[in-house]
mmCIF file as Biopython writes it, N, C-alpha, C and O atoms, coordinates in Angstrom:
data_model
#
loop_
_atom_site.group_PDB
_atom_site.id
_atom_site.type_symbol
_atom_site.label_atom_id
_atom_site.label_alt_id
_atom_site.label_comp_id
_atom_site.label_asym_id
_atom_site.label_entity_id
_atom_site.label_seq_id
_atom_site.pdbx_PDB_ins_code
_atom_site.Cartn_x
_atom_site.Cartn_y
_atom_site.Cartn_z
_atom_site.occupancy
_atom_site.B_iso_or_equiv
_atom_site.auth_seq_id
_atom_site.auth_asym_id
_atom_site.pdbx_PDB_model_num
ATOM 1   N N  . UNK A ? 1  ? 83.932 133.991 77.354 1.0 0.0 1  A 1 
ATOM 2   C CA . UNK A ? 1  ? 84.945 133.548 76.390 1.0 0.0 1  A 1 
ATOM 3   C C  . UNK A ? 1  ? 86.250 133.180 77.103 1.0 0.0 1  A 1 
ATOM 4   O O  . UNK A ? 1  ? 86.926 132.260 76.642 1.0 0.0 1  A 1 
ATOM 5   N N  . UNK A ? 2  ? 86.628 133.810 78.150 1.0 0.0 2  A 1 
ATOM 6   C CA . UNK A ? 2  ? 87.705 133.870 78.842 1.0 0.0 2  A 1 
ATOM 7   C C  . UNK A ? 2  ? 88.248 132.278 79.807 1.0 0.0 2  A 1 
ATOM 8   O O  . UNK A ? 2  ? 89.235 131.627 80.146 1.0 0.0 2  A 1 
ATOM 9   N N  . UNK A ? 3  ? 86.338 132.352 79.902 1.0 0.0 3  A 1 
ATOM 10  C CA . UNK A ? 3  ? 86.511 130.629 81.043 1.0 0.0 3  A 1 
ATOM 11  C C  . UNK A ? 3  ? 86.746 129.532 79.615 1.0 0.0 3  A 1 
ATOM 12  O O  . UNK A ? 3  ? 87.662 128.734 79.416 1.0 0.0 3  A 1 
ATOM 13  N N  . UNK A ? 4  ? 85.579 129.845 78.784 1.0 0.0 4  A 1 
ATOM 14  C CA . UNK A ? 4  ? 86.211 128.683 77.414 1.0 0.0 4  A 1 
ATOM 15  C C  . UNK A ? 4  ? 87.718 128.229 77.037 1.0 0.0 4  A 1 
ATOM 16  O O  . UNK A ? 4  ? 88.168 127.088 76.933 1.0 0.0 4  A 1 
ATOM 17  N N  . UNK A ? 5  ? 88.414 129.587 76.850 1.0 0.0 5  A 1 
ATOM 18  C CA . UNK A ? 5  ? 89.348 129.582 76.516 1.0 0.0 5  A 1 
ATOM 19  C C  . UNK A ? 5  ? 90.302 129.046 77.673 1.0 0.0 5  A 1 
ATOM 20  O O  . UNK A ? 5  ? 91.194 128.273 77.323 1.0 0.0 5  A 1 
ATOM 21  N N  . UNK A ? 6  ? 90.180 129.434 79.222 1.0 0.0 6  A 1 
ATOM 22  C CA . UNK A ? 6  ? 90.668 128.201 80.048 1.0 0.0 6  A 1 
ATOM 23  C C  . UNK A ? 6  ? 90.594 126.984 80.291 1.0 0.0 6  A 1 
ATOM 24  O O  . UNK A ? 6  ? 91.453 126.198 80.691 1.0 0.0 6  A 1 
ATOM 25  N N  . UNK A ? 7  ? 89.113 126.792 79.934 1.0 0.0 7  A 1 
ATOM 26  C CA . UNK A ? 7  ? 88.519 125.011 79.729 1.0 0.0 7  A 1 
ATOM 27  C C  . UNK A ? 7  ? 89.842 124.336 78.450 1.0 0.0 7  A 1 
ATOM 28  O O  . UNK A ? 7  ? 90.645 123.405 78.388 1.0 0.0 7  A 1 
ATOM 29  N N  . UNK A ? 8  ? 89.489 125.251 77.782 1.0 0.0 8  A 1 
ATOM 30  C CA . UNK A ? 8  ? 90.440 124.605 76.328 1.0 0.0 8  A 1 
ATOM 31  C C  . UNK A ? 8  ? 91.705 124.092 76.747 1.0 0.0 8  A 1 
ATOM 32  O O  . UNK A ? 8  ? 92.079 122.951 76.476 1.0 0.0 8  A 1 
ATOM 33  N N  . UNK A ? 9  ? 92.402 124.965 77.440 1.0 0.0 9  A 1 
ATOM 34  C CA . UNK A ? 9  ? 93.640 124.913 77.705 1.0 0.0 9  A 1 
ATOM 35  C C  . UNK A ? 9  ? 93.882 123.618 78.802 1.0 0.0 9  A 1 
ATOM 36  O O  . UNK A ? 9  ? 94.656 122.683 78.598 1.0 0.0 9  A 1 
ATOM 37  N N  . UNK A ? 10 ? 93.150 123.774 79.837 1.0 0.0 10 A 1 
ATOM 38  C CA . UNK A ? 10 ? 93.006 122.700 80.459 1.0 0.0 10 A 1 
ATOM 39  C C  . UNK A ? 10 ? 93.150 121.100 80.070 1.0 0.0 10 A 1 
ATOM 40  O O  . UNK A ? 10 ? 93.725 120.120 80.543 1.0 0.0 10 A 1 
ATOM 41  N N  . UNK A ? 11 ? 92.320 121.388 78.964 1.0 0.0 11 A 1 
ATOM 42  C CA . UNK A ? 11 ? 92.139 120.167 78.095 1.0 0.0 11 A 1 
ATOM 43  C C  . UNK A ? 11 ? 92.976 119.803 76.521 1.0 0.0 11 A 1 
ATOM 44  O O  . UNK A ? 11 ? 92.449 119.280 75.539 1.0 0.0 11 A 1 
ATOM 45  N N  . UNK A ? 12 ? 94.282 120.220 76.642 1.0 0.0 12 A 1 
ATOM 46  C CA . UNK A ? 12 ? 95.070 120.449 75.309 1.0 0.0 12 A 1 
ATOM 47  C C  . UNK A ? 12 ? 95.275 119.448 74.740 1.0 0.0 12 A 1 
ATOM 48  O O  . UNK A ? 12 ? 95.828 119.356 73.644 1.0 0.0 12 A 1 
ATOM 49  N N  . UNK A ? 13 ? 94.698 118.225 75.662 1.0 0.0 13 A 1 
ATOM 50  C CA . UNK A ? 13 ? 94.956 116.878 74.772 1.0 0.0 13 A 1 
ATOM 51  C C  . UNK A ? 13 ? 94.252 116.894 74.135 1.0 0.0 13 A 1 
ATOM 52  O O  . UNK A ? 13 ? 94.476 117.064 72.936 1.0 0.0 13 A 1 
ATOM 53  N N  . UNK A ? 14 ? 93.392 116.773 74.493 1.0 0.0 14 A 1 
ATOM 54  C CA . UNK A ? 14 ? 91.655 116.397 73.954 1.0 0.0 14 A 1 
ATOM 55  C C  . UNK A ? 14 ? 91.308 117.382 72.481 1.0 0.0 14 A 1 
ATOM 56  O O  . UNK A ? 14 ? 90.825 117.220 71.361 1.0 0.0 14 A 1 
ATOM 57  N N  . UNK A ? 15 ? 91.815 118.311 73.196 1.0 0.0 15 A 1 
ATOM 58  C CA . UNK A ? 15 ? 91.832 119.522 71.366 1.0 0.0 15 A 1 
ATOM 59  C C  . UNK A ? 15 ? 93.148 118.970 71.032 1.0 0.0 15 A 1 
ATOM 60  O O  . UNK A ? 15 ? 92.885 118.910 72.233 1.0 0.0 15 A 1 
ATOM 61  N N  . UNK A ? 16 ? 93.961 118.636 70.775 1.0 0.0 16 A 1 
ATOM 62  C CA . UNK A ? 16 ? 94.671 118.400 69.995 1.0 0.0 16 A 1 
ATOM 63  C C  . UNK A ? 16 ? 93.996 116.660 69.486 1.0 0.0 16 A 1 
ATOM 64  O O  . UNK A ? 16 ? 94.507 116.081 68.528 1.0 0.0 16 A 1 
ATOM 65  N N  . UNK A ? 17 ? 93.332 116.297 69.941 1.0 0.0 17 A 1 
ATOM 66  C CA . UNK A ? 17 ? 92.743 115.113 69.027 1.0 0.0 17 A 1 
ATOM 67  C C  . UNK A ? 17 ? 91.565 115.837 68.248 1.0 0.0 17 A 1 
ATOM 68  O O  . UNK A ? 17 ? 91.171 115.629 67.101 1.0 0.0 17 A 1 
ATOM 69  N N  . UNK A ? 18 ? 91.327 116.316 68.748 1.0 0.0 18 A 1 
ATOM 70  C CA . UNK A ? 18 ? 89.708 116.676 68.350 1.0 0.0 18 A 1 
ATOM 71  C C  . UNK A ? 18 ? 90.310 117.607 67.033 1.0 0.0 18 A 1 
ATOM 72  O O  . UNK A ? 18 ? 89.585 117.817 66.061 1.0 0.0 18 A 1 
ATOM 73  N N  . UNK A ? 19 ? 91.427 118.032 67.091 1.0 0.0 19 A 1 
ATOM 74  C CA . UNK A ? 19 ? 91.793 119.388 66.020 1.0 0.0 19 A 1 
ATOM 75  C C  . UNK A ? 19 ? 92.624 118.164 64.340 1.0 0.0 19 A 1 
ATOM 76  O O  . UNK A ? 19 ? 92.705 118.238 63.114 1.0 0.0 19 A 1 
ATOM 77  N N  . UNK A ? 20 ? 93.045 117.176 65.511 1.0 0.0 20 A 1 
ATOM 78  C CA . UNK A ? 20 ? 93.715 115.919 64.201 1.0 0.0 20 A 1 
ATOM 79  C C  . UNK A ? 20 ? 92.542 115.284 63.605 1.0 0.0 20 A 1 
ATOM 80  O O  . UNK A ? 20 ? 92.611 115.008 62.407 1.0 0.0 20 A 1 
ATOM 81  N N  . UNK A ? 21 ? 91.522 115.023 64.226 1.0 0.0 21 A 1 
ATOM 82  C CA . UNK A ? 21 ? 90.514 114.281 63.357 1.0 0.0 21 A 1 
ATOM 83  C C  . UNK A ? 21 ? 89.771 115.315 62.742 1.0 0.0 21 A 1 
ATOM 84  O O  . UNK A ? 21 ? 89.134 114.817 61.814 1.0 0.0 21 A 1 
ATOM 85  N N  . UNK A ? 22 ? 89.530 116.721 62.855 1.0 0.0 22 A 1 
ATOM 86  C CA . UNK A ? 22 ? 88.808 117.686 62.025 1.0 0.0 22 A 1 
ATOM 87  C C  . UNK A ? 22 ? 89.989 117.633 60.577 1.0 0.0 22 A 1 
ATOM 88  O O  . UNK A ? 22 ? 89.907 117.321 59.389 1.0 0.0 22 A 1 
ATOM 89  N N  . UNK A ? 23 ? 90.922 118.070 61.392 1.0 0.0 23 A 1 
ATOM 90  C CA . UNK A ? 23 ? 91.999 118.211 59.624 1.0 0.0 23 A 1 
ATOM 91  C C  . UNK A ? 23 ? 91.929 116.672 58.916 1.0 0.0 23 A 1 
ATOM 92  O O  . UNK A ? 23 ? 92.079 116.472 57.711 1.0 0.0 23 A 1 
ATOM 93  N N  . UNK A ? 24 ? 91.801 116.165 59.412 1.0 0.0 24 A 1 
ATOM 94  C CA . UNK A ? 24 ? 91.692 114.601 58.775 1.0 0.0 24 A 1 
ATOM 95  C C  . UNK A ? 24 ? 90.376 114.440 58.347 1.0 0.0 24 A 1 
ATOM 96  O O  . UNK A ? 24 ? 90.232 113.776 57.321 1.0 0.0 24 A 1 
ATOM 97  N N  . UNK A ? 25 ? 89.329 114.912 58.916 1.0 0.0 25 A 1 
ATOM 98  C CA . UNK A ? 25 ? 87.758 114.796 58.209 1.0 0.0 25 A 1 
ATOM 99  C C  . UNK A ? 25 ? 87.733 116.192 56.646 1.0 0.0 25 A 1 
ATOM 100 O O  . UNK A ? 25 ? 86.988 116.324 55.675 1.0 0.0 25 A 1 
ATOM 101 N N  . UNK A ? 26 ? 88.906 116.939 57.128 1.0 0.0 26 A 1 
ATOM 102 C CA . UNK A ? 26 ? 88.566 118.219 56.238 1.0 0.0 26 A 1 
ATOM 103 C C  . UNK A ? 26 ? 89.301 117.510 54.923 1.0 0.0 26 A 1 
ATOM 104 O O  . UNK A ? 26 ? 88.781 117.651 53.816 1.0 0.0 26 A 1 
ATOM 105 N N  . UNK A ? 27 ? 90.592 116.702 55.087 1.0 0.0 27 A 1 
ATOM 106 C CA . UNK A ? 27 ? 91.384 116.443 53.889 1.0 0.0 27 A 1 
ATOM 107 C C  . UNK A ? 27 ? 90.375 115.394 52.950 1.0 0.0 27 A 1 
ATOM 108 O O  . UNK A ? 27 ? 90.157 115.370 51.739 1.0 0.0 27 A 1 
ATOM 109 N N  . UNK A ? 28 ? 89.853 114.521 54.115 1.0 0.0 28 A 1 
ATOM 110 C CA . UNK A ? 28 ? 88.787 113.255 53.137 1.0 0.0 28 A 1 
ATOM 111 C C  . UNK A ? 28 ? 87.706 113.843 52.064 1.0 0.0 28 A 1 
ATOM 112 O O  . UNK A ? 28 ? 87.408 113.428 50.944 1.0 0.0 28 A 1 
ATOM 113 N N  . UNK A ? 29 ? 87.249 114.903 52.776 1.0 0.0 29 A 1 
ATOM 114 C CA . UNK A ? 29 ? 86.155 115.282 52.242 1.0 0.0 29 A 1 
ATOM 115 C C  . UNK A ? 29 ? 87.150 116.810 50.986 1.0 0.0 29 A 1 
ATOM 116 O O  . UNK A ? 29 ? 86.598 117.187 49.953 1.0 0.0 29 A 1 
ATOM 117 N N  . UNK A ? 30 ? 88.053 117.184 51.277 1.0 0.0 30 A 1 
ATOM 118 C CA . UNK A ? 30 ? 88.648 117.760 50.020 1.0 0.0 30 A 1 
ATOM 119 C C  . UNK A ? 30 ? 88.816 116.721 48.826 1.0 0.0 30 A 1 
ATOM 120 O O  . UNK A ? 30 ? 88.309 116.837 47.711 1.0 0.0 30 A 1 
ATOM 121 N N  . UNK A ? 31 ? 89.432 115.930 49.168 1.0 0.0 31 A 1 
ATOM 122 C CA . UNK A ? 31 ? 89.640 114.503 48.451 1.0 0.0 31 A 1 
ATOM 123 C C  . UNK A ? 31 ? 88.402 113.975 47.441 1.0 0.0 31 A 1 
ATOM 124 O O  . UNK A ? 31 ? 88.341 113.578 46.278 1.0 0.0 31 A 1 
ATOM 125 N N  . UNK A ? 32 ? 87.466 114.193 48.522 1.0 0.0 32 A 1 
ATOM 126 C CA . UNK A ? 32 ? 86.360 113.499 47.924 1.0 0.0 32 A 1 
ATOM 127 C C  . UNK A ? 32 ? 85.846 114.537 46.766 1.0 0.0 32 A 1 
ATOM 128 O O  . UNK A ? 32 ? 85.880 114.341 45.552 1.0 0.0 32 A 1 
ATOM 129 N N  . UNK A ? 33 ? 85.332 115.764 47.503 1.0 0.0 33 A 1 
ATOM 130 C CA . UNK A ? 33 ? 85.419 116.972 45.882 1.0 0.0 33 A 1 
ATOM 131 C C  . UNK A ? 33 ? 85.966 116.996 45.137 1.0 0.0 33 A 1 
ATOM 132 O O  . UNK A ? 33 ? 85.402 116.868 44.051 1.0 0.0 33 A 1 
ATOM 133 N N  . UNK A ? 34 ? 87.209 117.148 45.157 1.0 0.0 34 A 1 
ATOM 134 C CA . UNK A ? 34 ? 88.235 116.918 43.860 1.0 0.0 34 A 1 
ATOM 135 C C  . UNK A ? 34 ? 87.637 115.993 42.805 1.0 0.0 34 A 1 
ATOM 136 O O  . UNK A ? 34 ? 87.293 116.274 41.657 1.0 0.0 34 A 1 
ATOM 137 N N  . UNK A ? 35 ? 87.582 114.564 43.597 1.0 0.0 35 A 1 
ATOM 138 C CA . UNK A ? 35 ? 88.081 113.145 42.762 1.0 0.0 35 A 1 
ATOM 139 C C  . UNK A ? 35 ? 86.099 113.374 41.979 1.0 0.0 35 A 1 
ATOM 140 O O  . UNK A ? 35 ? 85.884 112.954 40.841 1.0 0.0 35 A 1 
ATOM 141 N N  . UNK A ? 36 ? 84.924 114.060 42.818 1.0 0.0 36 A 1 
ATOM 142 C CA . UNK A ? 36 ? 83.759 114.349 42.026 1.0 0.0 36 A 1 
ATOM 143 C C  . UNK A ? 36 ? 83.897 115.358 41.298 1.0 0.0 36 A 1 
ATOM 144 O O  . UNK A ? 36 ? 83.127 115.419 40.339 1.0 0.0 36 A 1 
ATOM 145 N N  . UNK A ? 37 ? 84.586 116.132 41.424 1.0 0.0 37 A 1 
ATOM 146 C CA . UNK A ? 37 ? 84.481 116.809 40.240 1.0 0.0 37 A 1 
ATOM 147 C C  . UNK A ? 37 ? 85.418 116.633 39.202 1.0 0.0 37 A 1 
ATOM 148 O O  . UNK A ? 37 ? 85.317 117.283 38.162 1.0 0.0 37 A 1 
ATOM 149 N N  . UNK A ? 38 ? 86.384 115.756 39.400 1.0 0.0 38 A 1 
ATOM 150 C CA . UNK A ? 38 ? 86.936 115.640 37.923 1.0 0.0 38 A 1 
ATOM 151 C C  . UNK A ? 38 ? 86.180 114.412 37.301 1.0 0.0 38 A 1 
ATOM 152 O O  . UNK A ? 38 ? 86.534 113.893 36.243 1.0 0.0 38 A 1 
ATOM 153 N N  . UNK A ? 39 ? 85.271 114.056 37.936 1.0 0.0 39 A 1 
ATOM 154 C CA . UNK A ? 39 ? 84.728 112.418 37.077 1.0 0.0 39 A 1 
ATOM 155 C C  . UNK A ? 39 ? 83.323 113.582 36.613 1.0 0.0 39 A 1 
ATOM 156 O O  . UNK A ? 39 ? 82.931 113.377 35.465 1.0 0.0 39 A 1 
ATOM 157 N N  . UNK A ? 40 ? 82.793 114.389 37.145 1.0 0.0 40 A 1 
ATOM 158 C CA . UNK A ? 40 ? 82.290 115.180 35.880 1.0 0.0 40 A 1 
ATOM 159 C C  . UNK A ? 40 ? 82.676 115.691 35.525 1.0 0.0 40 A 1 
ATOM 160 O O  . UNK A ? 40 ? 81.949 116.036 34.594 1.0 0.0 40 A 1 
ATOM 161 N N  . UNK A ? 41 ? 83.872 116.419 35.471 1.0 0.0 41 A 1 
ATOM 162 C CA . UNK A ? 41 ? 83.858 116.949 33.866 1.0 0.0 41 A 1 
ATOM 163 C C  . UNK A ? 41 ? 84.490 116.083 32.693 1.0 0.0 41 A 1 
ATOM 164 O O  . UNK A ? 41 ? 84.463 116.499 31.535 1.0 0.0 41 A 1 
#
């Protein structure tokens, strides 16, 4: 866990993209639940 967590760090760009397009895949797809479930009910 210890070397991961140095790899990570190493690489703070790369997670910081990788961490903007997860919150950006997480908001679309909140978005998308919402907007299905209010067209059923």
């Amino acid at each position: 866990m210890n070397i991961r967590f140095a790899h990570v760090r190493q690489q703070a760009g790369h997670t910081l993209l990788e961490l903007t397009i997860a919150v950006a895949l997480g908001l679309v797809v909140t978005l998308g639940a919402l907007s299905a479930y209010r067209t059923q009910r």
